[in-house]
C-alpha positions in Angstrom: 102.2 98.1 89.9 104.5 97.4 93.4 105.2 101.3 93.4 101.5 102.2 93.4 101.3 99.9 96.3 104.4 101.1 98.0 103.3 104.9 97.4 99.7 104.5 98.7 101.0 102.6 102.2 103.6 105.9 102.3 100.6 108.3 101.1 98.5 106.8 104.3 101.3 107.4 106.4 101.7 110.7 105.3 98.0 111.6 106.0 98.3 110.1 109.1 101.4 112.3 110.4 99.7 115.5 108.5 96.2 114.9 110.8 96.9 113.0 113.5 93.6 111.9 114.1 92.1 108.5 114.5 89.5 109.0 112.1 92.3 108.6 109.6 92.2 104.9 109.5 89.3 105.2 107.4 91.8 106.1 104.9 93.8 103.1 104.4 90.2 101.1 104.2 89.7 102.9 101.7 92.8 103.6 99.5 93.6 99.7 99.5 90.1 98.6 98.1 90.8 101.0 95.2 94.1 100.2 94.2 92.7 96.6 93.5 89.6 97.4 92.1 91.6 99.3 89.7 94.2 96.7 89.0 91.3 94.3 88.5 89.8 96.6 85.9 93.4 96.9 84.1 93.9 100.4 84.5 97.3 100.0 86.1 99.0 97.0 85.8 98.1 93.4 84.2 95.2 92.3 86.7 95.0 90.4 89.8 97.1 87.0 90.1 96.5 84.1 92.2 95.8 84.4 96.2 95.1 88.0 95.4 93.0 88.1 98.6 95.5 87.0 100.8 98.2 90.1 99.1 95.2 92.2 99.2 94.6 91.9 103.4 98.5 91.4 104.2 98.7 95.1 102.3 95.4 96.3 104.1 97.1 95.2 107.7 100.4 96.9 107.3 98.9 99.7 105.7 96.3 99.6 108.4 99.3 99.5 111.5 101.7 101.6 109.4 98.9 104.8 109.4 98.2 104.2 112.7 101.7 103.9 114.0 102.4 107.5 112.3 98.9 109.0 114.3 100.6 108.1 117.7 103.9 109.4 116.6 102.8 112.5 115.6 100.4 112.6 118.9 103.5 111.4 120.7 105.8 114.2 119.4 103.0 116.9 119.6 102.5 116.8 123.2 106.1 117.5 123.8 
């Protein structure tokens, strides 16, 4: 379940660096809501554990700051 985690936070980054558009934060908002809803259900992993909230929002934030740390690097790098 960690690497479906681990490979949506590197997915958002990726769409992030691909774009390069603010309106890509919407992605992460997204994405991160999903992967939960879907471990609630069962369909990948064995459900959600205690303080699930808390995991759920710490991934949201990084996600969140890791997506929009690769839109200013690639605006960074593209003005160059």
């Amino acid at each position: 379940m960690e690497a479906a985690f681990i490979a949506a936070v590197v997915g958002c980054a990726f769409v992030g660096v691909l774009v390069g558009r603010w309106w890509v934060l919407i992605v992460p908002l997204v994405v991160v809501p999903v992967l939960y809803i879907g471990s609630d259900q069962g369909l990948w992993g064995y459900g959600l554990g205690d303080a699930w909230q808390v995991a759920m929002m710490f991934v949201l934030t990084f996600a969140l700051v890791i997506t929009a740390a690769a839109i200013s690097l690639r605006r960074i790098v593209w003005r160059r």
